[in-house]
Structure formats: C-alpha cells, structure tokens
PyMOL Python script that loads the backbone (N, CA, C, O; Angstrom):
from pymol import cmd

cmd.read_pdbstr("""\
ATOM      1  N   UNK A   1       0.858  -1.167   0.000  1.00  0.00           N
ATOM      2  CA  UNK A   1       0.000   0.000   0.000  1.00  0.00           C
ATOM      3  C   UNK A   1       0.903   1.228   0.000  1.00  0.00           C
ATOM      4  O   UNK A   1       1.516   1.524   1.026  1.00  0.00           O
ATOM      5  N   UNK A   2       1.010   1.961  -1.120  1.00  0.00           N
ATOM      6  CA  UNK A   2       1.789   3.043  -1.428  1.00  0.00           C
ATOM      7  C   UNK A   2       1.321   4.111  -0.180  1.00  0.00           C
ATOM      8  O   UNK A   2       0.187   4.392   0.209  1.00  0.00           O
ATOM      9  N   UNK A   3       2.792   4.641   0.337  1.00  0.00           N
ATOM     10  CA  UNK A   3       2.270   6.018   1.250  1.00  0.00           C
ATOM     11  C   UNK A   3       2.191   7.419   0.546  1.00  0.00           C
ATOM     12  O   UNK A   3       3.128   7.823  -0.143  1.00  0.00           O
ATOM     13  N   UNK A   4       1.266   8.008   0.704  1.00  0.00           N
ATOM     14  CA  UNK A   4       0.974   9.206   0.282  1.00  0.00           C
ATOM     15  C   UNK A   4       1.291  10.409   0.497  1.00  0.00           C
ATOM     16  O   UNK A   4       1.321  11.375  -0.264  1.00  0.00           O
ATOM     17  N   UNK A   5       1.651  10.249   2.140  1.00  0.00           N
ATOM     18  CA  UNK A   5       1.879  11.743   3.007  1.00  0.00           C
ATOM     19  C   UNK A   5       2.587  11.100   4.231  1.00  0.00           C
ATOM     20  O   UNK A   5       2.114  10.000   4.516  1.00  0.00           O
ATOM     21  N   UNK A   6       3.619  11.525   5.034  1.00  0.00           N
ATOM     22  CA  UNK A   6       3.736  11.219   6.214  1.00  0.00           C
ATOM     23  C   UNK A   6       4.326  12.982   6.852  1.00  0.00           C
ATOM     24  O   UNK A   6       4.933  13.927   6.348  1.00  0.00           O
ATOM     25  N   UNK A   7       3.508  12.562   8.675  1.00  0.00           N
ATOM     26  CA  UNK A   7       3.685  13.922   9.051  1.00  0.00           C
ATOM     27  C   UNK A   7       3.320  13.333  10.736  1.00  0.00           C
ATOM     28  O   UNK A   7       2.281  12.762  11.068  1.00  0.00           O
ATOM     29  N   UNK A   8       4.578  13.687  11.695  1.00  0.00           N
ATOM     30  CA  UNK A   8       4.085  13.647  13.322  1.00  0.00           C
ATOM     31  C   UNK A   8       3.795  11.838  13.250  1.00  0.00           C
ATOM     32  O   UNK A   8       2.754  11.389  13.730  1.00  0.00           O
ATOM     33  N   UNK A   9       4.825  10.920  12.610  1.00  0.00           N
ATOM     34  CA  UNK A   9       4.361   9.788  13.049  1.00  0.00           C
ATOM     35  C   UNK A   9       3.312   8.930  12.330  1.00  0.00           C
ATOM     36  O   UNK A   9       3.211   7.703  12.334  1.00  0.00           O
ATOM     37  N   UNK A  10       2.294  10.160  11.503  1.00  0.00           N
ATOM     38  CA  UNK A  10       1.243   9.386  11.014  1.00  0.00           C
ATOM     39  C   UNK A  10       1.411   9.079   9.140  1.00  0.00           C
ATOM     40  O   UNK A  10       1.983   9.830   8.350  1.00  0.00           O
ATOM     41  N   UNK A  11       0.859   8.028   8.881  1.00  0.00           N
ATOM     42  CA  UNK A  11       1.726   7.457   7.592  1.00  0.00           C
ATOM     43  C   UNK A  11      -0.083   7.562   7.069  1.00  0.00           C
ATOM     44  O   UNK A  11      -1.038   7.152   7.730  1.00  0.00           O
ATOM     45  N   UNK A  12      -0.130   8.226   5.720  1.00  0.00           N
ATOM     46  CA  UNK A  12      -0.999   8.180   4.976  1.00  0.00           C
ATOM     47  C   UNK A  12      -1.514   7.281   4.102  1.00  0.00           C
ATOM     48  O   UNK A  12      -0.589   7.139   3.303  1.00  0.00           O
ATOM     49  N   UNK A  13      -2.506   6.506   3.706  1.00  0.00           N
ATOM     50  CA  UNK A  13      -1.460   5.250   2.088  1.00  0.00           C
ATOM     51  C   UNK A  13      -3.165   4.824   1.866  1.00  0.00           C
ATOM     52  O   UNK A  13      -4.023   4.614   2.723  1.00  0.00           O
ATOM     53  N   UNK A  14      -3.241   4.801   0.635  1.00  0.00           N
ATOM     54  CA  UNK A  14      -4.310   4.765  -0.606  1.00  0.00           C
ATOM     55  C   UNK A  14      -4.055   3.372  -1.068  1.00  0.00           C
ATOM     56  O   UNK A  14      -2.878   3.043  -0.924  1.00  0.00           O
ATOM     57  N   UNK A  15      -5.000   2.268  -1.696  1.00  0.00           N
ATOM     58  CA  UNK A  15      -4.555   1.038  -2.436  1.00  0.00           C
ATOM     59  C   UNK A  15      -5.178   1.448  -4.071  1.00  0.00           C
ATOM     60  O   UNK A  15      -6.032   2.291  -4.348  1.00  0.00           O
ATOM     61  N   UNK A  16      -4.509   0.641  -4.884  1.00  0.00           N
ATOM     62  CA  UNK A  16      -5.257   0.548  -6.232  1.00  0.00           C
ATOM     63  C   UNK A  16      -6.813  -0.319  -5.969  1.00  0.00           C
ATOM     64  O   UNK A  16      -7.261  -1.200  -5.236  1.00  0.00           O
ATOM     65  N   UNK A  17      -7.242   0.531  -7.029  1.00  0.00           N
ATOM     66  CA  UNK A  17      -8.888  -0.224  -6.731  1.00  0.00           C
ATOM     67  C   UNK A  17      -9.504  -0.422  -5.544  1.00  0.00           C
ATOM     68  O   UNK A  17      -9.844  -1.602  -5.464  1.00  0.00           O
ATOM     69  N   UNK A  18      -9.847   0.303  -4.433  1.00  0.00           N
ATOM     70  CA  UNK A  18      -9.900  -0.028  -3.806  1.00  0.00           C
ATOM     71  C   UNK A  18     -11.722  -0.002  -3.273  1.00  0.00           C
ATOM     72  O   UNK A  18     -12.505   0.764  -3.835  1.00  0.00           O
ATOM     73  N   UNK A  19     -12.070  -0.720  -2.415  1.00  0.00           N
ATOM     74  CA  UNK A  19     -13.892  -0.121  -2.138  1.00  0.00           C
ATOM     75  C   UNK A  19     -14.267   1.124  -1.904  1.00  0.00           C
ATOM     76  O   UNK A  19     -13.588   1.885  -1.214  1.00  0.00           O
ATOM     77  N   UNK A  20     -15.599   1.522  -2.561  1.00  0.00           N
ATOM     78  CA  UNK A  20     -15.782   2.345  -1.888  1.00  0.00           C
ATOM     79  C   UNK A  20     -16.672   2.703  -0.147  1.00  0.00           C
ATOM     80  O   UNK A  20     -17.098   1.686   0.400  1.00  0.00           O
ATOM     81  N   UNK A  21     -16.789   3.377   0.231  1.00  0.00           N
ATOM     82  CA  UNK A  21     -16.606   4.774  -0.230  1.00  0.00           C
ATOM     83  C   UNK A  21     -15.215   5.230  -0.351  1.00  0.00           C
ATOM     84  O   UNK A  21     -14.291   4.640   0.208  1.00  0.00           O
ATOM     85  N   UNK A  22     -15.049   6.372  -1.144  1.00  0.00           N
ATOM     86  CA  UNK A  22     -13.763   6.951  -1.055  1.00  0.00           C
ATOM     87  C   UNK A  22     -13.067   7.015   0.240  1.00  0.00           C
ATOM     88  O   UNK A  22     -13.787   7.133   1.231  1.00  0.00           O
ATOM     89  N   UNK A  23     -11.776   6.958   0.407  1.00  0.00           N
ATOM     90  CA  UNK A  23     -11.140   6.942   1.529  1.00  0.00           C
ATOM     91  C   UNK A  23      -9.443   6.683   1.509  1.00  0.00           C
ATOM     92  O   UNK A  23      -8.751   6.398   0.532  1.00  0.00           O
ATOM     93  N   UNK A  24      -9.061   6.863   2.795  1.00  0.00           N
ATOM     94  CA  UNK A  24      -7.770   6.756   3.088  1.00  0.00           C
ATOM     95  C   UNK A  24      -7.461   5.853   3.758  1.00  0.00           C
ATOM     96  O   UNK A  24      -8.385   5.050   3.885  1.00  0.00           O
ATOM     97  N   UNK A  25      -6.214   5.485   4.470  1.00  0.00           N
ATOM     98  CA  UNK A  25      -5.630   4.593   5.336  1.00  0.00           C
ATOM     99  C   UNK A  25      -4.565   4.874   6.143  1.00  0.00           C
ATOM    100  O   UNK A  25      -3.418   4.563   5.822  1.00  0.00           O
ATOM    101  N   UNK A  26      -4.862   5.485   7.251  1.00  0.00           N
ATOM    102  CA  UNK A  26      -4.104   5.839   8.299  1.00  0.00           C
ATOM    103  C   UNK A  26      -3.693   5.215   9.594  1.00  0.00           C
ATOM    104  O   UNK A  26      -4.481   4.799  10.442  1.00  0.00           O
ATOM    105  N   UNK A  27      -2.029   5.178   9.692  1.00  0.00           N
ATOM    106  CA  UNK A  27      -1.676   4.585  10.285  1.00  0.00           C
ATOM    107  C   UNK A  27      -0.918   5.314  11.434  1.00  0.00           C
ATOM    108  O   UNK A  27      -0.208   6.313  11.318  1.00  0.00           O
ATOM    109  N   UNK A  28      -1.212   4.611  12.577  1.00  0.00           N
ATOM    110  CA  UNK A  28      -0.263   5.932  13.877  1.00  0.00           C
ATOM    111  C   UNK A  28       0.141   4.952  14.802  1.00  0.00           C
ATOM    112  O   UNK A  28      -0.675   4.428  15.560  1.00  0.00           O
ATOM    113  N   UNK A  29       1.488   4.626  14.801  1.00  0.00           N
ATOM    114  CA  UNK A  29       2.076   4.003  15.670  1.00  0.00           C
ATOM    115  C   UNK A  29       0.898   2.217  16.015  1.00  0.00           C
ATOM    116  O   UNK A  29       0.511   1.587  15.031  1.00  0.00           O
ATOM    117  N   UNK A  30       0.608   1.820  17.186  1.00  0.00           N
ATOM    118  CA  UNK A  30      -0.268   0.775  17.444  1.00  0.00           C
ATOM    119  C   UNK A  30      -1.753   1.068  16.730  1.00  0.00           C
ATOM    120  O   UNK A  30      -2.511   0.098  16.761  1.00  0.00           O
ATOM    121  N   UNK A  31      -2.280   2.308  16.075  1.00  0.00           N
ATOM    122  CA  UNK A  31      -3.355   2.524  15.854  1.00  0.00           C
ATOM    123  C   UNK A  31      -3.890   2.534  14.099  1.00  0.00           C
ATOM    124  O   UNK A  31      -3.080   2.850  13.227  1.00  0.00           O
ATOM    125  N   UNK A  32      -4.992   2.241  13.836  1.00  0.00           N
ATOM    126  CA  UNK A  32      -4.702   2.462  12.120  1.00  0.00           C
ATOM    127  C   UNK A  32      -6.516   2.447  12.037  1.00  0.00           C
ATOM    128  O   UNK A  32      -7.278   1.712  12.666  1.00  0.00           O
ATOM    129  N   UNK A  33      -6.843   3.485  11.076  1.00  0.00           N
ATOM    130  CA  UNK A  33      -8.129   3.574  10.878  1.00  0.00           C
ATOM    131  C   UNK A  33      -8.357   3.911   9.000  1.00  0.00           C
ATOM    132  O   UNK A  33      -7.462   3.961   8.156  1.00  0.00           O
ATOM    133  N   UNK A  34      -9.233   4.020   8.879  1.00  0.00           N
ATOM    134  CA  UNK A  34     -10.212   4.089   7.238  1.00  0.00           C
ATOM    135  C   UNK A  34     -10.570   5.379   7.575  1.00  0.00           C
ATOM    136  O   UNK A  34     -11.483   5.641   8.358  1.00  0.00           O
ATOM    137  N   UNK A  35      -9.883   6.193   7.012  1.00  0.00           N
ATOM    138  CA  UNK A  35     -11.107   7.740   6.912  1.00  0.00           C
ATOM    139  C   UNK A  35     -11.900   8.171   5.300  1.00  0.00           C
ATOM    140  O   UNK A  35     -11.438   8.056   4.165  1.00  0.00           O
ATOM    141  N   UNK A  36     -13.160   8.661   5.732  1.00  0.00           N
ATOM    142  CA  UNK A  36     -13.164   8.529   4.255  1.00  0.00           C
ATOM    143  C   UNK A  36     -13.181  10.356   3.681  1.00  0.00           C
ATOM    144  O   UNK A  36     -13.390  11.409   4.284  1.00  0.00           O
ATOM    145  N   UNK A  37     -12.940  10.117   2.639  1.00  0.00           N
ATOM    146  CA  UNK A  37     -12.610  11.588   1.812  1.00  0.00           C
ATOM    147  C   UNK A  37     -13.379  12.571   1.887  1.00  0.00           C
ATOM    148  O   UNK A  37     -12.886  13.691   2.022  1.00  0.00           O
ATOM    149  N   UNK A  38     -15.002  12.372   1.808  1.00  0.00           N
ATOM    150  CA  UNK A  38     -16.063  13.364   1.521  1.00  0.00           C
ATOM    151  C   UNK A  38     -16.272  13.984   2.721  1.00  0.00           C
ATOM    152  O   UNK A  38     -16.622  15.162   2.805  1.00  0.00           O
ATOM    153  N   UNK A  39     -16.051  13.159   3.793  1.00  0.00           N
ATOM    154  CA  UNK A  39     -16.465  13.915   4.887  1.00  0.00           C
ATOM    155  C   UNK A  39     -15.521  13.789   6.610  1.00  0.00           C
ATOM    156  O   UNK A  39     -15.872  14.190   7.720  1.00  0.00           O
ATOM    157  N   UNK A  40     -14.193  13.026   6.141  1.00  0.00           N
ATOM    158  CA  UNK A  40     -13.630  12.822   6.974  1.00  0.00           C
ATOM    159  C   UNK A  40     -14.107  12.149   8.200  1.00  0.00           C
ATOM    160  O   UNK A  40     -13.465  12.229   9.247  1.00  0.00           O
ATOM    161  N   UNK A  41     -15.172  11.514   8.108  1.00  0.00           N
ATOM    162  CA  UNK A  41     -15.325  10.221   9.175  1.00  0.00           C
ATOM    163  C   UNK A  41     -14.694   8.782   9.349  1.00  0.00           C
ATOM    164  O   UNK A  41     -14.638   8.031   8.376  1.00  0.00           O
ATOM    165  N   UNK A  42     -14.371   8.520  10.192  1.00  0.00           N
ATOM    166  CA  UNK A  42     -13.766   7.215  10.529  1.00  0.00           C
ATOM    167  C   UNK A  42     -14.670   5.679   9.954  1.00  0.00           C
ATOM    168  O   UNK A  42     -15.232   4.961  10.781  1.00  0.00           O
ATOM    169  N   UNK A  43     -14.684   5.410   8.704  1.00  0.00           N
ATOM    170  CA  UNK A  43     -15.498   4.264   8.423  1.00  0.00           C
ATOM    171  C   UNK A  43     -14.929   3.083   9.080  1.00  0.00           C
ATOM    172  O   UNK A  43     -15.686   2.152   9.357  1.00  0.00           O
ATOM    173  N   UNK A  44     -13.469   3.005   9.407  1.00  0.00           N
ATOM    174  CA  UNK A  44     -13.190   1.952  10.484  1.00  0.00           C
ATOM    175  C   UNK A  44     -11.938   1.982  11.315  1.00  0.00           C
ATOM    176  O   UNK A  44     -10.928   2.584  10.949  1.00  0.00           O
ATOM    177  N   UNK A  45     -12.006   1.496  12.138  1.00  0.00           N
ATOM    178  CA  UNK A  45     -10.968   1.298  13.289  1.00  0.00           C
ATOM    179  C   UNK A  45     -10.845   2.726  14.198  1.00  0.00           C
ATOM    180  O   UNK A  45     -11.824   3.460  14.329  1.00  0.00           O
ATOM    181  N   UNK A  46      -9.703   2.996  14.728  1.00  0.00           N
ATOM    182  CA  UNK A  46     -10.132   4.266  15.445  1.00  0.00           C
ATOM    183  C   UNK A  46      -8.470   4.752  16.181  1.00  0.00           C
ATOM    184  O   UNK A  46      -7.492   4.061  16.469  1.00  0.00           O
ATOM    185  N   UNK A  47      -8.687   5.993  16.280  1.00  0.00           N
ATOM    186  CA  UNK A  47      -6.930   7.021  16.238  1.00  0.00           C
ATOM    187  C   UNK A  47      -7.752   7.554  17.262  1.00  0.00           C
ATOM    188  O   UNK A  47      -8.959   7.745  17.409  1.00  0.00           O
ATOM    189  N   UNK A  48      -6.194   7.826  18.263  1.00  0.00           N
ATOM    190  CA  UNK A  48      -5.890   9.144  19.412  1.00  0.00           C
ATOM    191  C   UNK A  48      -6.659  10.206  18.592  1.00  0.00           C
ATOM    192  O   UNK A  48      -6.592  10.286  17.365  1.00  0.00           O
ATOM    193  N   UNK A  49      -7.348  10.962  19.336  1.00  0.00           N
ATOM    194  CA  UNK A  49      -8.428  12.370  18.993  1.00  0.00           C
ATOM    195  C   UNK A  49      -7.303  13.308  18.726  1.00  0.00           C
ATOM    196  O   UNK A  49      -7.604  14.289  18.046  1.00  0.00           O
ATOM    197  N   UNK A  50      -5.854  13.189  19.193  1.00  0.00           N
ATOM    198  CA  UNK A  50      -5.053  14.232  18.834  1.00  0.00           C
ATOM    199  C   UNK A  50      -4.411  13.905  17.336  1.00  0.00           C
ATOM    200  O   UNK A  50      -4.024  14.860  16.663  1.00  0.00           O
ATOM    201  N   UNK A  51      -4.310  12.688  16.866  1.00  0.00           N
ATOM    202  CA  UNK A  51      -3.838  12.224  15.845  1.00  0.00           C
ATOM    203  C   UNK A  51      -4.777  12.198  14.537  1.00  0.00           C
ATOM    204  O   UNK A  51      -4.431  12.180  13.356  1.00  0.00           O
ATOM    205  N   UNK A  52      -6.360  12.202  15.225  1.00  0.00           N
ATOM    206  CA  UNK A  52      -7.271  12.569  14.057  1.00  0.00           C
ATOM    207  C   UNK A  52      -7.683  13.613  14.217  1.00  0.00           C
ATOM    208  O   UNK A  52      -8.752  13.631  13.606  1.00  0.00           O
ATOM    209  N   UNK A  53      -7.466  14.846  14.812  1.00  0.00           N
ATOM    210  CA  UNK A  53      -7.146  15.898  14.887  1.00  0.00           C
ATOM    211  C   UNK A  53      -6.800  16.374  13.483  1.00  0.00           C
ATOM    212  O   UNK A  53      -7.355  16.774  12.460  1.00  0.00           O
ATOM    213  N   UNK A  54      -5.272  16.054  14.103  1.00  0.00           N
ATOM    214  CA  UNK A  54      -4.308  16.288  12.859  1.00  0.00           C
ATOM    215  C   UNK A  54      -4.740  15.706  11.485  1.00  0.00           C
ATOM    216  O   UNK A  54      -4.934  16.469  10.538  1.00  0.00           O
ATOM    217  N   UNK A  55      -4.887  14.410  11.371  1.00  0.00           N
ATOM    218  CA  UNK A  55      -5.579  13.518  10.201  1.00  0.00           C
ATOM    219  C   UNK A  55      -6.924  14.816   9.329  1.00  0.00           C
ATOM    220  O   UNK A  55      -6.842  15.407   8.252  1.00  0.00           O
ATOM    221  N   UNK A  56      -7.696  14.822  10.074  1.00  0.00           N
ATOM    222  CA  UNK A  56      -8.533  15.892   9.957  1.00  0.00           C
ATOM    223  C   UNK A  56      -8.095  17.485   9.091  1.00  0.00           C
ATOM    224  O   UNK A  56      -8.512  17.922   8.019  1.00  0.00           O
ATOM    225  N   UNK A  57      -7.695  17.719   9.487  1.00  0.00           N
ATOM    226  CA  UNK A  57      -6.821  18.772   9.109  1.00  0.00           C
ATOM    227  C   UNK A  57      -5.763  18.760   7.842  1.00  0.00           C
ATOM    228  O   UNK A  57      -6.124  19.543   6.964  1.00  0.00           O
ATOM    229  N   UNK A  58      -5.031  18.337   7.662  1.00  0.00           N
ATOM    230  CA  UNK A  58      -4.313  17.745   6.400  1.00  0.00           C
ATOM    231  C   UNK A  58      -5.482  17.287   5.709  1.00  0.00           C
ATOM    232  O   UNK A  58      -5.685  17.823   4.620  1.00  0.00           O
ATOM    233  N   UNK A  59      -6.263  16.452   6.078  1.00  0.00           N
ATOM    234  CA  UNK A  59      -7.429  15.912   5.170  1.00  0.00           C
ATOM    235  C   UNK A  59      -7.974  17.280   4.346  1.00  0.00           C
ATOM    236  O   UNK A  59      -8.108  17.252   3.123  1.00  0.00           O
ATOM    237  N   UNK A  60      -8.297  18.567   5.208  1.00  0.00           N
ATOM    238  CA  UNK A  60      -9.691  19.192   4.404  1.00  0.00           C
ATOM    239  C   UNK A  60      -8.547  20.038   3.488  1.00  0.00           C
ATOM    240  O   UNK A  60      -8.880  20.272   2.326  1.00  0.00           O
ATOM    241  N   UNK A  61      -7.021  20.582   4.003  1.00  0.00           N
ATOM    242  CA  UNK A  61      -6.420  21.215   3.297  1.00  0.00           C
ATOM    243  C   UNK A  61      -6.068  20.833   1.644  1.00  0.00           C
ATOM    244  O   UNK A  61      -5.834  21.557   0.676  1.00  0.00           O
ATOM    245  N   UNK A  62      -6.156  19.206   1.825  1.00  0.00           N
ATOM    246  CA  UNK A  62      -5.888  18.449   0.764  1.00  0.00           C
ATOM    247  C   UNK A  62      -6.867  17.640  -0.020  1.00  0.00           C
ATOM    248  O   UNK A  62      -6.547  16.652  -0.681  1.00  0.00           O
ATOM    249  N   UNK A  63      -8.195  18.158   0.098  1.00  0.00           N
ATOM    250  CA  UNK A  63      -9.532  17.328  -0.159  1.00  0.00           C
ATOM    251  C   UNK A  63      -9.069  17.094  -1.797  1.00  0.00           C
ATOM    252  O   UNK A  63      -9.078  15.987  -2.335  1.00  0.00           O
ATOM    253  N   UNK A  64      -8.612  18.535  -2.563  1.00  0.00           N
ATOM    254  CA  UNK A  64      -8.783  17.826  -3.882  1.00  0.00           C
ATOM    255  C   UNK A  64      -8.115  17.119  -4.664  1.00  0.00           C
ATOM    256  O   UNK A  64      -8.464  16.722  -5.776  1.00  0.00           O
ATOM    257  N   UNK A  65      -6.972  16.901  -4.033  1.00  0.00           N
ATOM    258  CA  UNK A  65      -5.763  15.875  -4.088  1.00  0.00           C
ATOM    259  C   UNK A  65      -5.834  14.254  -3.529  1.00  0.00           C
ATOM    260  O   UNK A  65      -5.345  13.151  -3.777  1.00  0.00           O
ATOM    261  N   UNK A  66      -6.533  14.733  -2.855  1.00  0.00           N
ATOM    262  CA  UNK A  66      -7.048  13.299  -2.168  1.00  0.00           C
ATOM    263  C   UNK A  66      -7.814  12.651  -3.355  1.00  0.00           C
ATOM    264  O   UNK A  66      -7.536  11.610  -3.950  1.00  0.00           O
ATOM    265  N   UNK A  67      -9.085  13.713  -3.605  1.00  0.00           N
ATOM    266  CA  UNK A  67      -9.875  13.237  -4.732  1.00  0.00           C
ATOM    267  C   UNK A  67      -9.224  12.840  -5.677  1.00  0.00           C
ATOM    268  O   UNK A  67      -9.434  11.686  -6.050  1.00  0.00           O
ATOM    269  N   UNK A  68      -8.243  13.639  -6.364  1.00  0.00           N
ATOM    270  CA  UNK A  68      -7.704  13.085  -7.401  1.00  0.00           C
ATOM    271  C   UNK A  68      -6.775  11.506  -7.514  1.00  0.00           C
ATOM    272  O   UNK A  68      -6.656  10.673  -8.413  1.00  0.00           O
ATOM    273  N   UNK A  69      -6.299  11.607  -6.300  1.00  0.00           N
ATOM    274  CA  UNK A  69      -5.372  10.570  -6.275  1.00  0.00           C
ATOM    275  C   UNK A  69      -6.878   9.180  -6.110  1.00  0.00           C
ATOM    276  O   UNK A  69      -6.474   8.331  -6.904  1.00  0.00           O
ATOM    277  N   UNK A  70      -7.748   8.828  -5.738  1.00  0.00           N
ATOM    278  CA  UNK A  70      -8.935   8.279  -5.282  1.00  0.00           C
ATOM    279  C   UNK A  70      -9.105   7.837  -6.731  1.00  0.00           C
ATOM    280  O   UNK A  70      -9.080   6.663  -7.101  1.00  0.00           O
ATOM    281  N   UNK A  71      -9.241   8.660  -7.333  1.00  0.00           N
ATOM    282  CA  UNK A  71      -9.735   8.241  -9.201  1.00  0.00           C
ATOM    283  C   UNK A  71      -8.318   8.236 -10.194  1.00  0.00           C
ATOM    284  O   UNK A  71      -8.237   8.258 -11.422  1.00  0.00           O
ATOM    285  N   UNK A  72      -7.263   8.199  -9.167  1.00  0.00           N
ATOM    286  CA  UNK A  72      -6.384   7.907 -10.295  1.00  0.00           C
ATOM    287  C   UNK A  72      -5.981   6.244  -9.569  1.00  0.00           C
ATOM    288  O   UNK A  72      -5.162   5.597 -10.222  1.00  0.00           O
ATOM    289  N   UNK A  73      -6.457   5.675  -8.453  1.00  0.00           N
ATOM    290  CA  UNK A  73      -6.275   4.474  -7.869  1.00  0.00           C
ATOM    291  C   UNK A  73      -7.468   3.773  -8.467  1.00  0.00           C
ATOM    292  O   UNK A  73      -7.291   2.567  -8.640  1.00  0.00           O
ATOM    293  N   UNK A  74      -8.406   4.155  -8.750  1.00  0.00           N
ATOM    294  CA  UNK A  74      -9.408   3.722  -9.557  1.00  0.00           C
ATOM    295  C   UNK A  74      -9.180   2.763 -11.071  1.00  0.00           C
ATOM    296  O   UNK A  74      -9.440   1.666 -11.564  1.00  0.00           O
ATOM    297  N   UNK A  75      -8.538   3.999 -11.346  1.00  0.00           N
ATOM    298  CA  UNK A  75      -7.939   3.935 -12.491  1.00  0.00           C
ATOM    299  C   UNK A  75      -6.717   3.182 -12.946  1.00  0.00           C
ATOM    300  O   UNK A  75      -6.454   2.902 -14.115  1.00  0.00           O
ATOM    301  N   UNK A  76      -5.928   2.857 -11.765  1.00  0.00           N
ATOM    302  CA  UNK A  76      -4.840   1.745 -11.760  1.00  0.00           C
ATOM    303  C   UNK A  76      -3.938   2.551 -12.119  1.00  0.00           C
ATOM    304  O   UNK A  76      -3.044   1.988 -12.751  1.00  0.00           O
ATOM    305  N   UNK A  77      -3.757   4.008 -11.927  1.00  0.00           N
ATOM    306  CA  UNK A  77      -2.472   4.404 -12.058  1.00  0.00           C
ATOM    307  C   UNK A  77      -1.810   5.551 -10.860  1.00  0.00           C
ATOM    308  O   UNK A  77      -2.475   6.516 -10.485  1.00  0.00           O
ATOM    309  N   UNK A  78      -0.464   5.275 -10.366  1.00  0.00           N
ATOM    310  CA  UNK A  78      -0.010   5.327  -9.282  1.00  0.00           C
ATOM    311  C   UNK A  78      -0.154   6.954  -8.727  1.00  0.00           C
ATOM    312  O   UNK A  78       0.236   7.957  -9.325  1.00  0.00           O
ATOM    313  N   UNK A  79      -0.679   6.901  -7.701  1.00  0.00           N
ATOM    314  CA  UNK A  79      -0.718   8.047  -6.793  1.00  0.00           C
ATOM    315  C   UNK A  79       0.526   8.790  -7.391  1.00  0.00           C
ATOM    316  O   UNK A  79       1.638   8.506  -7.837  1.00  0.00           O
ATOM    317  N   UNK A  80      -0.731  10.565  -7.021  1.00  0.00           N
ATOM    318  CA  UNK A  80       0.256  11.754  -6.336  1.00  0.00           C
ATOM    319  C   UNK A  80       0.781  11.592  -4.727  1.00  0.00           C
ATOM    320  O   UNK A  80       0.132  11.210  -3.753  1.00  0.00           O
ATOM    321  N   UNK A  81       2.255  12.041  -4.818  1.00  0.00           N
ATOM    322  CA  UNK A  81       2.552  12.411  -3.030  1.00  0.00           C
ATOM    323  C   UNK A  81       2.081  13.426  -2.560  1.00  0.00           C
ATOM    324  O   UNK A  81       2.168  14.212  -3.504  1.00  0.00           O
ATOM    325  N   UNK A  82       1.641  13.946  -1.750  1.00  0.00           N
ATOM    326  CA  UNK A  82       1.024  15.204  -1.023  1.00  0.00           C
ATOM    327  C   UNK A  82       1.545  15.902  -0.083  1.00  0.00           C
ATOM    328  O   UNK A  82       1.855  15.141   0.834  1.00  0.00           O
ATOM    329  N   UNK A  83       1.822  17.076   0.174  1.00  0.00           N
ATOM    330  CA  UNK A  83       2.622  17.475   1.266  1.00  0.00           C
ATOM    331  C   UNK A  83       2.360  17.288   2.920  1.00  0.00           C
ATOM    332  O   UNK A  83       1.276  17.472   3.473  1.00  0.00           O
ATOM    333  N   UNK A  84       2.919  17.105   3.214  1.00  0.00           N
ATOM    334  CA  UNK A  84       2.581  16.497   5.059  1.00  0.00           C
ATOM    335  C   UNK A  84       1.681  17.438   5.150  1.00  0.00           C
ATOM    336  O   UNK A  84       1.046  17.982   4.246  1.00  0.00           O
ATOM    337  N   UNK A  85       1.644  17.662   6.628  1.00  0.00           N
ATOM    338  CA  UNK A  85       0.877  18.961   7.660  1.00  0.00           C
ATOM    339  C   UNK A  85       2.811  19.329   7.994  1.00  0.00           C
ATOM    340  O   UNK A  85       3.826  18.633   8.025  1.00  0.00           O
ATOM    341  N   UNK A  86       2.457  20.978   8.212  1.00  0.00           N
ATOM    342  CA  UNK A  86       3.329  21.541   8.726  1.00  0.00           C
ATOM    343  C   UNK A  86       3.349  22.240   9.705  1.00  0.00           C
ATOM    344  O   UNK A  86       4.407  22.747  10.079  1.00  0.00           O
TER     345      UNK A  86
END
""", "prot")
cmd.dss("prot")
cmd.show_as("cartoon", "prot")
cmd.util.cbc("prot")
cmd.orient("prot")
C-alpha cells in the first residue's frame, strides 16, 4: 500500500482499486483507521483524537488531491505524493 503523506508519526497510504466509499488509510504508531474523503469520518478502526485531529486537518487542506489521487487508484495508475501537515 503506497504512502501518500507522512507527518508527526502518522503514515498516509491509498490502495489501487480499492472499495468504496472513497477513503484513506491511516496509520499511527499501534493505531490504524479508514477515513473517508467526503467527509472525513472514521469508516473503520479508530486514532488518538489528537492524531485525528491532525488527520482531519491535512485531510480538508488536501480534499482535492485526495480526490484526485482516489480516481487515479481507480484507475490503476499510481498516486500523487502530497505534502505532510506543517
């Protein structure tokens, strides 16, 4: 699973083809959850409130990059990288 963004520990990473709904895959140390794109809710597992905080945040700065990269995994061809949170 290609990483997308890493920033504070937390590792970003998208698969080809993957289900929907749109979404991400975030990983933080012992913790790792599914967020999804449109609206930044946790469709599974579950992160420190300070770590989806942050997740949160990088998420809305980067919504249309996210999107894009979402339909270019669709599409079977390899992700954009995205800039951390700073």
């Amino acid at each position: 699973m290609p990483t997308i963004s890493s920033f504070y520990g937390i590792l970003i990473m998208m698969f080809w083809k993957d289900h929907n709904p749109p979404h991400f895959h975030v990983k933080y140390g012992e913790y790792e959850a599914l967020i999804g794109i449109n609206d930044f809710s946790v469709i599974q597992g579950w992160l420190p409130p300070k770590a989806m905080a942050l997740v949160a945040e990088w998420a809305s700065i980067h919504h249309n990059e996210l999107v894009e990269n979402w339909d270019r995994g669709i599409k079977d061809l390899s992700f954009n990288k995205i800039e951390p949170l700073k």
